[in-house]
C-alpha positions as CSV (number, residue, x, y, z in Angstrom):
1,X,0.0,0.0,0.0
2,X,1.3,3.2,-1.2
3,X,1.2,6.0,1.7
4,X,3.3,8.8,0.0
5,X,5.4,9.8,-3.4
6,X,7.8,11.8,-4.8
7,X,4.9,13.0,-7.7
8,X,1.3,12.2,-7.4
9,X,-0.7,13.1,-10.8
10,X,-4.3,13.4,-10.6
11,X,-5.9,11.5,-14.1
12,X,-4.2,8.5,-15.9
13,X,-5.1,9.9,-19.9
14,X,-2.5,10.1,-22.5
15,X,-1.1,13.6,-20.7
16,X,-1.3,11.9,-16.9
17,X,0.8,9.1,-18.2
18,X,3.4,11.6,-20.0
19,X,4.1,13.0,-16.9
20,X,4.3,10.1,-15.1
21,X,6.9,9.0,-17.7
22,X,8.8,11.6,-17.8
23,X,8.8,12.4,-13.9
24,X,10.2,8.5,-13.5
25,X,13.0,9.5,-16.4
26,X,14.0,12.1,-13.7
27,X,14.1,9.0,-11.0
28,X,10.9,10.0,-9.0
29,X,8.6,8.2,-7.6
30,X,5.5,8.5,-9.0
31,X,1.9,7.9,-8.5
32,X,-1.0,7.8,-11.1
33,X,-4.7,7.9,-9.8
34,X,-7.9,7.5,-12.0
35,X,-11.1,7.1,-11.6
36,X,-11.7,5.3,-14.9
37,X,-10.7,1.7,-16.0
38,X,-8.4,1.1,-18.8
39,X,-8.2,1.5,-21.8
40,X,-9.6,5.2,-21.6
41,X,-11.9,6.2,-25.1
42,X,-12.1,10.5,-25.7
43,X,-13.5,11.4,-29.0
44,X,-11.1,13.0,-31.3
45,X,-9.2,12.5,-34.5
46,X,-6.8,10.4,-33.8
47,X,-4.1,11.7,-35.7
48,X,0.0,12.9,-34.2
49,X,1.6,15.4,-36.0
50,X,5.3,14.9,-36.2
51,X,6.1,16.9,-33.2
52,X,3.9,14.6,-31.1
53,X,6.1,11.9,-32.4
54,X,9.3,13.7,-31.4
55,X,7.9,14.3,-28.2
56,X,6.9,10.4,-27.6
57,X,10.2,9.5,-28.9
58,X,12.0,11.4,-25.8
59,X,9.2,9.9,-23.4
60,X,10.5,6.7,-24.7
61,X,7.7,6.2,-26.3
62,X,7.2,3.7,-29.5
63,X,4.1,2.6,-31.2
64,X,4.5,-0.5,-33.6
65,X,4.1,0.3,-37.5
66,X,1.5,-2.6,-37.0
67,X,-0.8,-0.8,-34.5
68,X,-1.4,2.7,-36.5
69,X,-1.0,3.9,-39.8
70,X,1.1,6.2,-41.3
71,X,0.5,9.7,-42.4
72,X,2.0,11.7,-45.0
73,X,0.7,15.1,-45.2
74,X,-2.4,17.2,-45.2
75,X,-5.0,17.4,-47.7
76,X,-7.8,20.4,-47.5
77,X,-11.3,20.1,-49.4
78,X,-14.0,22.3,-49.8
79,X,-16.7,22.6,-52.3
80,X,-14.8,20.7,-55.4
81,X,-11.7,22.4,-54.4
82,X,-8.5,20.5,-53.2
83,X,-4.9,21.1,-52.0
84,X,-2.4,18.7,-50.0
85,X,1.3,19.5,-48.8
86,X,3.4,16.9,-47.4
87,X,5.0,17.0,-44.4
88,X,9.0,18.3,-44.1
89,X,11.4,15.7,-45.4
90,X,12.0,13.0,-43.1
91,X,8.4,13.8,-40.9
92,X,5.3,11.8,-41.1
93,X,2.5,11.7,-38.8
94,X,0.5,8.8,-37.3
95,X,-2.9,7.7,-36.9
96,X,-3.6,5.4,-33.9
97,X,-6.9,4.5,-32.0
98,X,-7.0,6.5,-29.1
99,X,-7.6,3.1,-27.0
100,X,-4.3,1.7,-28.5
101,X,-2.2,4.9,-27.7
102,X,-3.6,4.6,-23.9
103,X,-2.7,1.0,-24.0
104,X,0.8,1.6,-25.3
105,X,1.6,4.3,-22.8
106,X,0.3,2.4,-19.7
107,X,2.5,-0.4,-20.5
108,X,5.6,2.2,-20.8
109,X,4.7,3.6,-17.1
110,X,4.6,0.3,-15.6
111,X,7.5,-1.1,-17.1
112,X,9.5,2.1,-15.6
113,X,7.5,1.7,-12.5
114,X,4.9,3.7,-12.0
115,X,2.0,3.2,-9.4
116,X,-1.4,3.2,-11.2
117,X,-4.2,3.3,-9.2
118,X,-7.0,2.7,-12.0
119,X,-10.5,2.8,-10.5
120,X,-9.3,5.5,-7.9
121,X,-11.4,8.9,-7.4
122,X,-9.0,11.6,-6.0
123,X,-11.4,13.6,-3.9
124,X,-9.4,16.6,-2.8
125,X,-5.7,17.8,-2.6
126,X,-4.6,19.6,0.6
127,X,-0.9,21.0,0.8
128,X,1.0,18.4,0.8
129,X,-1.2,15.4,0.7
130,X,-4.1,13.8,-2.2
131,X,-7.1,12.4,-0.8
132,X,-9.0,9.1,-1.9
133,X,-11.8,9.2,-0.2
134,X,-10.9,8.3,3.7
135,X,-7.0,7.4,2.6
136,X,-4.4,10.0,2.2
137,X,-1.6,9.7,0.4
138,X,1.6,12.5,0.9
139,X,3.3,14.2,-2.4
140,X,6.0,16.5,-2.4
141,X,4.6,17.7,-6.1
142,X,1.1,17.3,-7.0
143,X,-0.3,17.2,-11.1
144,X,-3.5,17.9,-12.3
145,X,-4.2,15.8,-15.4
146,X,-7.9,15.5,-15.1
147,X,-9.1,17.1,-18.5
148,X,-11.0,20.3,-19.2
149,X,-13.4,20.4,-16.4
150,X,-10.0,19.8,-14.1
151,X,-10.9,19.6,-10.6
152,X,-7.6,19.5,-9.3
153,X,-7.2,23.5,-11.4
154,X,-10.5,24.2,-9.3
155,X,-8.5,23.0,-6.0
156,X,-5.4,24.8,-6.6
157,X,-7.5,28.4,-7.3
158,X,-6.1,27.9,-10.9
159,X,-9.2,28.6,-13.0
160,X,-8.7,32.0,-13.8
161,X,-8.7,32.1,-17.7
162,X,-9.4,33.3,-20.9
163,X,-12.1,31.6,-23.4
164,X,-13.1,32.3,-27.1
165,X,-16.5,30.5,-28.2
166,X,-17.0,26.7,-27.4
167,X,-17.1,24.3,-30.6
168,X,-18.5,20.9,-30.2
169,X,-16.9,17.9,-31.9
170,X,-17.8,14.3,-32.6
171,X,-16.4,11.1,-33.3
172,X,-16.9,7.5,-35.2
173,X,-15.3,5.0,-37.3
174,X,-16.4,3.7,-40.1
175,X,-15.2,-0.2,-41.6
176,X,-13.9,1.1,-45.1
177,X,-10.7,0.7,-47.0
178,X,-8.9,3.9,-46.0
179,X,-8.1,6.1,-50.0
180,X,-5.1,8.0,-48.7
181,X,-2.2,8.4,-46.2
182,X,-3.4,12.1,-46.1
183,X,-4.8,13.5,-43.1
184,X,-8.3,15.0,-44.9
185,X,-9.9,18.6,-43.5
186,X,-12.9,18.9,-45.6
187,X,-14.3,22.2,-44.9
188,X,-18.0,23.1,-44.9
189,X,-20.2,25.9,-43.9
190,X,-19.0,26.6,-40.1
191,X,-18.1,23.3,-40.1
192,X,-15.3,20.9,-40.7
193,X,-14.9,17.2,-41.3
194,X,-11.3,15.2,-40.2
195,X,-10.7,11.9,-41.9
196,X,-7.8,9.7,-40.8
197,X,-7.0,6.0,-41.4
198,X,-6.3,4.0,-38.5
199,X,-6.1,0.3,-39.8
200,X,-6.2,-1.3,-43.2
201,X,-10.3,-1.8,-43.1
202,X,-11.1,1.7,-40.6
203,X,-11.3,5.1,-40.8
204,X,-11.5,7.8,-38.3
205,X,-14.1,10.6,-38.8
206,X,-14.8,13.2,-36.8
207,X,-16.9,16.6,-37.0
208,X,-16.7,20.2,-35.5
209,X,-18.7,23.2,-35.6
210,X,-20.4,25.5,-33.3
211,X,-23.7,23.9,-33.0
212,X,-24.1,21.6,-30.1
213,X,-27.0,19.6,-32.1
214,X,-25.2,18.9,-35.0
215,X,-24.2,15.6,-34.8
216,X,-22.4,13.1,-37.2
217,X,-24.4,11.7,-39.5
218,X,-26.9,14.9,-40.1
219,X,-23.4,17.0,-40.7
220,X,-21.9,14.7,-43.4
221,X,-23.9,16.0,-46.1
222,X,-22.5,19.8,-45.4
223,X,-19.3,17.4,-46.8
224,X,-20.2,15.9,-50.3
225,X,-17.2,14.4,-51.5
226,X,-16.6,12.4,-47.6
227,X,-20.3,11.2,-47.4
228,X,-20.1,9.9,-50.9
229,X,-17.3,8.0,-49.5
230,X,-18.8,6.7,-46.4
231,X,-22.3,5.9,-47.8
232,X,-23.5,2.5,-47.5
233,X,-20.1,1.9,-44.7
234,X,-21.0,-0.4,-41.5
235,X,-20.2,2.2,-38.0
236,X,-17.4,0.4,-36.5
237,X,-17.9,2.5,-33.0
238,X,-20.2,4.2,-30.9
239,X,-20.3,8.2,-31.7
240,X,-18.5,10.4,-29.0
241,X,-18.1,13.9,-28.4
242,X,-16.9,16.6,-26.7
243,X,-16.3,20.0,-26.5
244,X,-13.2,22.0,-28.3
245,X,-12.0,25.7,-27.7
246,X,-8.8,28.2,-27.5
247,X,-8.6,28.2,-23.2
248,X,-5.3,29.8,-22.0
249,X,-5.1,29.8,-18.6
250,X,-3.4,33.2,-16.3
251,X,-1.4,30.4,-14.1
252,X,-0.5,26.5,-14.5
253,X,1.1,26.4,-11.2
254,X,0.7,27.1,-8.0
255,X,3.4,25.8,-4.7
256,X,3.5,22.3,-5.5
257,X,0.8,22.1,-7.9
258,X,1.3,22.3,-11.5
259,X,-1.4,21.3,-14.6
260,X,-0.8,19.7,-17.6
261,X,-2.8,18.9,-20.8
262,X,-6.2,19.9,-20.9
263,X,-6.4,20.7,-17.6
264,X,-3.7,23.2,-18.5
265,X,-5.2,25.1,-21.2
266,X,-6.6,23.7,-24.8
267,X,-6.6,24.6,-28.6
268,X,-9.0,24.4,-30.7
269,X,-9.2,20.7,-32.1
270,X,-8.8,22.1,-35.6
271,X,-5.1,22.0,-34.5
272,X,-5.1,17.9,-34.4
273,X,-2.3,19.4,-31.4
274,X,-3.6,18.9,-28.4
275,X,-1.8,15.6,-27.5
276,X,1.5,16.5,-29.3
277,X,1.5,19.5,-26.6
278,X,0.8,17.9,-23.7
279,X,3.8,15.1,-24.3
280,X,5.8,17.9,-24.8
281,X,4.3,19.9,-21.8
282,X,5.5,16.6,-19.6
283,X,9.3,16.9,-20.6
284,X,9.0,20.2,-19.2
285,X,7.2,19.8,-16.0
286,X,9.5,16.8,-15.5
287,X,12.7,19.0,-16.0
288,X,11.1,21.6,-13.6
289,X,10.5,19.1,-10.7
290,X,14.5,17.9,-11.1
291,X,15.0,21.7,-10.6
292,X,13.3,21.7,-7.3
293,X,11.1,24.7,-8.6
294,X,8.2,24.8,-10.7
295,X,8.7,28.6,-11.1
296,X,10.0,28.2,-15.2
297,X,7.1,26.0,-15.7
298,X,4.5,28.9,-16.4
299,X,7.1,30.6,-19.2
300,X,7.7,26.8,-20.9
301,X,3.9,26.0,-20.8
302,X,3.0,29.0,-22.4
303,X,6.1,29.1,-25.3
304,X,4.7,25.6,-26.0
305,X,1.4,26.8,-26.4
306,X,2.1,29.6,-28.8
307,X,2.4,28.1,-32.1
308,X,-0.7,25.4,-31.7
309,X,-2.6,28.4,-30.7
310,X,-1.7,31.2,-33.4
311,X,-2.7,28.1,-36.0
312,X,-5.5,27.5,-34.5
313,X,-6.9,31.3,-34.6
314,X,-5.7,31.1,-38.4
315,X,-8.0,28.1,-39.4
316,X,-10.8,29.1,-37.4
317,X,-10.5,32.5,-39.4
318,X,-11.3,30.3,-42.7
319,X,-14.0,28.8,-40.6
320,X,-15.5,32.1,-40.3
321,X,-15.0,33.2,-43.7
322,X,-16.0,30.8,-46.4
323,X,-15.0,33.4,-48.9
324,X,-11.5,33.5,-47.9
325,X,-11.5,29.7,-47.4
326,X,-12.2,29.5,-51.2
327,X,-9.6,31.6,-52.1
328,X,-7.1,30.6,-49.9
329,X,-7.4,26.8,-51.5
330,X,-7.1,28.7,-55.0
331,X,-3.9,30.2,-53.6
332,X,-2.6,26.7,-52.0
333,X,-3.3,25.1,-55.1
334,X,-1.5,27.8,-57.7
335,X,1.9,28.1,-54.5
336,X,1.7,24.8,-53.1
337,X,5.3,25.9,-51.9
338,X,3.5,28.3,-49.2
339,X,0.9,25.3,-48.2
340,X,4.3,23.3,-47.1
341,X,5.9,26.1,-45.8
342,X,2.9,26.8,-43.6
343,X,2.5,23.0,-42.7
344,X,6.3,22.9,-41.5
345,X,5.3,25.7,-39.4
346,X,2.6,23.6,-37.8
347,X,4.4,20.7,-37.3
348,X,7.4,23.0,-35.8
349,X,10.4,22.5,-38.4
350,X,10.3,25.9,-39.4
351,X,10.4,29.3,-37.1
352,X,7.1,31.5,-36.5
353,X,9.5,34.3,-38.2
354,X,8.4,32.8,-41.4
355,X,5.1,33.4,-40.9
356,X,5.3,37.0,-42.1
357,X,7.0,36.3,-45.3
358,X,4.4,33.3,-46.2
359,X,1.9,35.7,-44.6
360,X,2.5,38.0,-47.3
361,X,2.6,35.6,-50.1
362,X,-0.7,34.8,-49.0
363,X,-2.4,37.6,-48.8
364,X,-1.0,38.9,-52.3
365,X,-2.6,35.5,-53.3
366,X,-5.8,36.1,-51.7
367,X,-5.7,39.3,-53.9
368,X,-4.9,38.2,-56.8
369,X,-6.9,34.8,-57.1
C-alpha cells in the first residue's frame, strides 16, 4: 500500500501518463490515480503530428508500424476544391486509436514503474497530501491531469482564464478501406470534417462546428465528397463527443501544484495538437521538478502553447469566412510551396518568423486569385 510519493498526478489519460513517464525518467517516484478503467476512449481524430512523435520519442515512447497507420501530409477540401502539402522531409504523422495509444503508454509507465491506481477517485488535494476518499496519500509535487473540467485547477484556485467560443466535436469509425495516407480537413459551412486511417479496413471521422446539435451523420452532407465516401459503410464504434476551444489559462502552477494537458489550457481541435503539446508539456514539467522549482514552468507552458494556438486562430479564421476559405485553396493550389511552408510551421520544423514572409505571399494570393 502506497502511503506517500515523490509525484502524485491526478488523471491516468495520455497527458497523466506523459508526466508520469517523464517524472520517472528524472528518478521520481511516481503515483497515477484514476477514476476510470483502462483503456480510456475521448472522441477525437486520432491523428499525431510529427512533433507529437518527437515528443513520444523522448518519453521513450514507440508505437509498432502494425498498431497505426502512417500519415504523410495534409489534404484540404471544400466545395470541389483540393490542395495537399506533405509534411518536411524526413516527418510523417500517425494515426492510432485513441484506446491503443492509452494501452501503449500504460504499458511504458509500468514497465518504468509507476504506481497506477485505475479505479481511484482523487477527492481533494490539501498541501502536501491527495485524498482518496478516507485514505491520504503524501506528495511532495502534486499534477493535475484530469481534462478540461480539471478539478484538481479548481483546487489549486487555478481557474482564472481566458475563453473564445465553445465548438463541439464528434467522433466515429467507419469499416472502409482507407483512400489516402493524407490527413483530410474537408471544410463546410461553419463546419469541418477530419478523416484519418487508423487500420487497413477503418477510418477515423470526426466533426466540428459551433452547433451543439449537429451531430455526425446529419453533418456529413455539409461534406459531399466524404459522405459519398462513407455511404453505405457499417459504423465500427459508438459516436463520441466533446467539447473544443482556445482556453489559455493566467497560471498552470501554484506551490506544489502544477497542470498539464487539458487541464492546462486547450486549442481548438482544428489544431489535431492537443496531444502532441501535452507530451511535450511533460518533458517540461519533469525538467522543472528535477529543478526543485516549478517557477519556469508557467514561461515553458505558455512558449509551447504559442504556435498550436496562433494556427489554431488562423483556421478558425477560414472557418469564419467561407469566402476566404475559397480563395485561400485557390492560392494553395496555384503556391503549393507556401501550403508546405505553412504545414512545416505547424508541425514545428520551421520558425514563426516565417510566418510573415508566407503571410504576405498569401495575402497577395488572396488578392490576386
Amino acid at each position: 500500500m502506497v502511503n506517500s510519493t515523490d509525484v502524485f498526478v491526478i488523471g491516468g489519460g495520455p497527458a497523466g501518463l506523459a508526466a508520469a513517464i517523464a517524472a520517472r525518467q528524472q528518478g521520481f517516484r511516481v503515483v497515477v490515480a484514476d477514476g476510470a478503467k483502462p483503456p480510456i476512449d475521448k472522441a477525437c481524430g486520432e491523428a499525431l503530428m510529427p512533433d507529437a512523435i518527437t515528443a513520444l520519442a523522448r518519453l521513450g515512447v514507440a508505437v509498432p508500424a502494425a498498431e497505426a497507420c502512417l500519415l504523410r501530409g495534409v489534404r484540404f477540401l471544400s466545395s470541389g476544391l483540393s490542395a495537399e502539402a506533405v509534411f518536411p522531409s524526413g516527418c510523417c504523422g500517425l494515426a492510432i486509436r485513441r484506446t491503443t495509444l492509452h494501452r501503449i503508454m500504460t504499458e511504458r509507465a509500468a514497465g518504468l514503474g509507476v504506481d497506477l491506481l485505475w479505479q481511484s477517485v482523487v477527492t481533494g488535494i490539501s498541501g502536501e497530501e491527495v485524498q482518496l476518499g478516507k485514505r491520504a496519500i503524501r506528495a511532495r509535487w502534486i499534477v493535475g491531469a484530469d481534462g478540461v473540467n480539471s478539478r484538481v485547477r479548481r483546487w489549486a484556485n487555478l481557474d482564472a482564464h481566458s475563453r473564445t467560443d465553445l465548438r463541439y466535436a464528434y467522433r466515429r469509425h467507419y469499416r472502409v478501406p482507407p483512400w489516402t495516407d493524407r490527413m483530410e480537413i474537408y471544410w463546410g459551412e461553419r463546419s469541418q470534417g477530419y478523416v484519418t486511417a487508423v487500420s487497413d479496413e477503418q477510418v477515423c471521422v470526426a466533426v466540428a462546428s459551433h452547433d451543439a446539435e449537429l451531430r455526425l451523420e446529419e453533418s456529413l452532407p455539409a461534406f459531399p465528397e466524404l459522405n459519398a465516401r462513407l455511404r453505405g459503410a457499417e459504423a465500427a464504434s459508438a459516436e463520441r463527443g466533446s467539447v473544443s476551444a482556445n482556453r489559455r489559462l493566467k497560471r498552470v502552477w501554484r506551490g506544489n501544484a502544477a497542470l498539464i494537458g487539458d487541464a492546462s489550457g486547450t486549442v481548438d481541435a482544428i489544431t489535431v495538437e492537443g496531444l502532441g503539446l501535452s507530451f511535450s508539456q511533460a518533458v517540461v514539467l519533469a525538467t522543472c521538478l528535477r529543478s526543485g522549482s516549478l517557477a519556469g514552468y508557467q514561461a515553458a507552458h505558455r512558449r509551447l502553447a504559442l504556435r498550436p494556438l496562433l494556427m489554431a486562430r488562423l483556421m478558425l479564421t477560414l472557418d469564419n469566412f467561407p469566402g476566404i476559405q475559397q480563395r485561400t485553396l485557390q492560392v494553395f493550389r496555384k503556391r503549393p510551396e507556401v501550403f508546405r511552408r505553412l504545414l512545416a510551421l505547424h508541425v514545428g520544423t520551421l520558425s514563426p518568423f516565417h510566418l510573415a514572409l508566407d503571410g504576405l505571399t498569401l495575402g497577395w494570393g488572396l488578392l490576386t486569385a
